[in-house]
N, C-alpha and C positions, 0 to 999 in steps of 0.2 A: 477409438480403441487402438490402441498400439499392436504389433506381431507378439509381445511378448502377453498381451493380456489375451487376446485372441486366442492365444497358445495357451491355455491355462484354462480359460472359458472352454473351449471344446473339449481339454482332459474333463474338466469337471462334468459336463453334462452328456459326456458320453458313460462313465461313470453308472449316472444314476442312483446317486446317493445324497443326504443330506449335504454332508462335508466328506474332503477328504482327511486322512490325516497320516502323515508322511514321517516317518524316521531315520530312513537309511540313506546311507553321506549321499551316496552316488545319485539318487534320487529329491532327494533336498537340493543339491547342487543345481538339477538340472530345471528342478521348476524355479529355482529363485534367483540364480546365479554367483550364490554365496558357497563357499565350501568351509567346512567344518567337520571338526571329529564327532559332533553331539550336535541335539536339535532334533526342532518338531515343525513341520509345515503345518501348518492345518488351511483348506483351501473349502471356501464354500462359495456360492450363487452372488455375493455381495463382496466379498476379499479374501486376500491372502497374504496370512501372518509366518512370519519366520520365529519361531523360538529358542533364542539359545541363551545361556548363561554368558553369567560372567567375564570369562575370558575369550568373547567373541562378540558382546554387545558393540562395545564403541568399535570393532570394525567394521560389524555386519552395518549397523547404524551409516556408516561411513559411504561405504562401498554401493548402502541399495537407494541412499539418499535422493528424491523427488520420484522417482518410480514408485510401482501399484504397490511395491510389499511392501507389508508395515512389517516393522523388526520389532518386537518384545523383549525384554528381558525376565528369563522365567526358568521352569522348569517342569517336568509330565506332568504335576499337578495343573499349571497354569495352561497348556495344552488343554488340559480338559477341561478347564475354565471357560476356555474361547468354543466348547463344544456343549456348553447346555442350551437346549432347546432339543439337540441335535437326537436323531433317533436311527437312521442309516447311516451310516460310516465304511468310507471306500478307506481300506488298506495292502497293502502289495504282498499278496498271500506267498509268493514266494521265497520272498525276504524278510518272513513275519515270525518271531518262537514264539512258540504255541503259549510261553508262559504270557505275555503282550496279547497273543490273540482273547486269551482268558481271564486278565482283567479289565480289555474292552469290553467284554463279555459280560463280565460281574459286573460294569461300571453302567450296565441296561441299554449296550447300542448292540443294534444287530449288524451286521459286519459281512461284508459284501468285497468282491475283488477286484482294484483297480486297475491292475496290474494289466491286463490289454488295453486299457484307454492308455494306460503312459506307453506301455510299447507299439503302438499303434503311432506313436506321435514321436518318440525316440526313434522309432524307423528312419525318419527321414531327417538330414542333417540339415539346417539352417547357413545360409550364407557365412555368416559368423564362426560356424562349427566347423566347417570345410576349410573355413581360413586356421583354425587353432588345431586343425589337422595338420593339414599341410604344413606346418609352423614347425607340428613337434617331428612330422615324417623328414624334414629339413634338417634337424637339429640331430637326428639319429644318424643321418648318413654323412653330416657334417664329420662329426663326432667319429663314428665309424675311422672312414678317410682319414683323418689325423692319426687314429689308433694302427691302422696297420704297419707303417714303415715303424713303431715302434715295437712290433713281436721280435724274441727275441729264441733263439734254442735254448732251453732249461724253466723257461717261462711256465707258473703254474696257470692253470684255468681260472680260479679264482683271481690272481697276481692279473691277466686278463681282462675279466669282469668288473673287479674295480676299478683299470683306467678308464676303460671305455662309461661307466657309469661316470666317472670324473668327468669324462670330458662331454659328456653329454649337462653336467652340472654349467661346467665352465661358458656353454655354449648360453644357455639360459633355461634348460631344462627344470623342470621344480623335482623333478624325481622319476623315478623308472616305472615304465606300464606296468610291472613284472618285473620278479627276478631275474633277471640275467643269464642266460644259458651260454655256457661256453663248452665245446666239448671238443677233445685231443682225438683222435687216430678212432680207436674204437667204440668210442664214448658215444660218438655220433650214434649209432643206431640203436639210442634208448631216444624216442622224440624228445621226452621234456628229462634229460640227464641234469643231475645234480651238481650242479659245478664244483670242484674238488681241486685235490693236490695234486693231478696228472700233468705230468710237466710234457712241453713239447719237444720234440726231434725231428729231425730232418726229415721230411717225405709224410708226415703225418698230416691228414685231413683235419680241417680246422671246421667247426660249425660253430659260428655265434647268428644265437636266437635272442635279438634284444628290441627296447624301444623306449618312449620317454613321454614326459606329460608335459604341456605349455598349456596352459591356462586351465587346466583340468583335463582335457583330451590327449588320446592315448596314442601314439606312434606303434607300429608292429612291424618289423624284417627279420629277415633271417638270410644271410650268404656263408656260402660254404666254400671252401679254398683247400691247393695243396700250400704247405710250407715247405716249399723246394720241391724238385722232380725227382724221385729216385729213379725212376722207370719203370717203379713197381706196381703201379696203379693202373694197369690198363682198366682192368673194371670198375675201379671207382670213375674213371673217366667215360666209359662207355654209359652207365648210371646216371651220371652227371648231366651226357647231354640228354638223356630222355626225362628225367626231371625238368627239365630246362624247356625242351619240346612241349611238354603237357603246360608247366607253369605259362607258355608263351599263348599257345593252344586256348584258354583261358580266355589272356586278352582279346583274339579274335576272335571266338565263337560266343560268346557270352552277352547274350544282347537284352535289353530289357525285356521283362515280361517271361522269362525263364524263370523257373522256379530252383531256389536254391540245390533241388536234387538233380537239376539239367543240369547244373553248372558243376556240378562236383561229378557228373558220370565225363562230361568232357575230358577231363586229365586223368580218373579212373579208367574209362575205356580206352585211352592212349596207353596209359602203362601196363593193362591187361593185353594185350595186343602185342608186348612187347615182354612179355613173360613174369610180369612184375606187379603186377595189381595186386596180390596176397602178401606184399613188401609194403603197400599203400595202405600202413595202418589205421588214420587216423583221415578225416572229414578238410576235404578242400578249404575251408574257411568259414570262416564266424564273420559279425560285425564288430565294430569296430567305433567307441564314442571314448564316454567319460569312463566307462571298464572297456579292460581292453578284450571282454568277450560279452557283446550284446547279440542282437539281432538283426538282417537275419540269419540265419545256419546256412551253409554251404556243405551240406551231408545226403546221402543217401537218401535220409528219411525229411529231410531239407524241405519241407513245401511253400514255405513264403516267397512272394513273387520277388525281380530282382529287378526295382524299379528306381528312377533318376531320385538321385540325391539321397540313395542309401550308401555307406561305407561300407567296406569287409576288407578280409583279404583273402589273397590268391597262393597257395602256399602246400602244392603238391609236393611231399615227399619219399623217399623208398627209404628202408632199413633190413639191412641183413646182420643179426641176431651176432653177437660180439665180433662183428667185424667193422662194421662202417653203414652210415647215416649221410645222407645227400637231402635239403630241405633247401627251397628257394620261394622265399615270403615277398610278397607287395604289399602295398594298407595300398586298396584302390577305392574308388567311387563311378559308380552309373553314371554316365555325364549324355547329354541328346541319345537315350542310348546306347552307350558303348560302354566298354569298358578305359577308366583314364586311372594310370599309376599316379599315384605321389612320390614315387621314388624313383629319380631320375639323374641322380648324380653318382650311384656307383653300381656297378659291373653286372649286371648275370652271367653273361658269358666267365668260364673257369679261371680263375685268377689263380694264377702261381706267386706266393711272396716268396 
């Protein structure tokens, strides 16, 4: 039996159910390796079928050729076809609308939640995964680096977000984790600002929150800059480095077996200490796979252990309420142990363009 049937065999019978039966992209993708905008897994004790129509047969067909999935060409009906006998049915209650959950229901399966066996097994990234990490966290700093020496003064945030999206195309990216965050001077101190017409000027803080997808896995950074020195930023600079302190703090202190709400009081208790923890809106970090916010949580209320071969990121930030936003992002992974970046080609220390 292959890693990737093995991997499939233990979703299934930690489960505890007849069959599974799987709808959504990001979860289709990850048990079969196919990605699609539609489609049906259905995975039971003997196989597992990929279903998609039409305009994915002859690739899905293509792409899963002499491996365990057999690819169909169908639709819900034929889904439920490959499900008679069937009387338990695992489906992922989180990402389930109730109208789906209701004519499983009507359709005489009792319906049960799979959704801990896949995130139990989504936890930990596969050799192969680590590498299509690394790949797209490569491709974002690549991309980044090229984008800078071309900011310009009068530059909108959007006029921003789309090069840097370009050049992440250019690089081999298939598309972005996420929208694109770009934020000018004061903009920073909304975390997720809406990128807009704010055009740049001289001495304005720059915060782009972005990242990208290779082979389906998600990149996440976030570097924050002046554009030029007015001399007017001593606090944004004071800011700066204790953001930077906590994000660093992080790397050191963060060792397996701490549970995600150890790891998020590390840079919490640093920037509380420094008058600033009530500016630390928002949860040290999420995981990090095929979405760019999986499992596990780096929060407060964080309890999943932070064990080798999970991703996340490390991504303490402060915001003072229409003044300015300081965020400094990693996509790391637990490696012997420790914590190891993927991003390792551009700056944390304060960058002036």
């Amino acid at each position: 039996m292959d890693m990737l049937a093995e991997s499939l065999r233990k979703i299934y019978e930690e489960s505890n159910v007849d069959a599974l039966f799987i709808e959504q992209d990001f979860l289709r993708a990850y048990l079969t390796g196919f990605s699609s905008t539609d489609g049906f897994v259905v995975l039971n004790r003997d196989f597992c079928t990929l279903v998609v129509d039409s305009r994915y047969f002859e690739a899905a067909e293509k792409a899963l050729k002499g491996g365990m999935i057999c690819v169909v060409e169908g639709s819900y009906k034929t889904a439920l076809e490959l499900l008679q006998g069937k009387k338990t049915l695992g489906v992922a209650y989180p990402f389930t609308t109730a109208a789906r959950y209701l004519a499983l229901s009507e359709a005489g399966f009792s319906l049960s939640d799979c959704m801990p066996a896949l995130k139990k097994a989504m936890l930990f990234k596969s050799e192969a995964e680590i590498s299509l990490i690394r790949k797209a966290c490569e491709i974002a700093e690549d991309a980044l680096l090229a984008l800078l020496p071309e900011l310009k003064e009068g530059m909108k945030e959007k006029d921003v977000a789309g090069l840097l999206e370009y050049k992440m195309r250019l690089l081999g990216a298939s598309g972005t984790s996420f929208d694109t965050i770009v934020a000018f001077g004061e903009n920073g101190s909304v975390p997720h600002h809406e990128t807009g017409d704010r055009k740049l000027s001289f001495g304005d803080p720059v915060l782009i929150d972005f990242g990208c997808k290779f082979g389906g896995y998600c990149s996440d950074c976030t570097r924050t800059f002046l554009f030029g020195d007015d001399k007017k930023h001593g606090d944004f600079k004071e800011i700066y480095a204790h953001v930077l302190a906590a994000h660093e703090l992080v790397k050191e202190k963060l060792v397996a077996g701490m549970t995600g709400r150890e790891g998020d009081a590390i840079a919490r208790n640093y920037l509380e200490s420094k008058g600033l923890g009530k500016y630390f809106t928002h949860s040290l970090g999420h995981g990090i796979g095929l979405q760019i916010h999986e499992y596990p949580t780096l929060s407060p209320r964080g309890e999943d252990k932070i064990e080798n071969g999970m991703v996340f990121s490390d991504e303490p930030g402060v915001y003072l309420a229409g003044k300015l936003g300081v965020r400094i992002e990693d996509s790391v992974t637990m490696k012997d142990g420790k914590v190891v970046s993927f991003m390792n080609k551009t700056e944390r220390n304060l960058v002036i363009l």
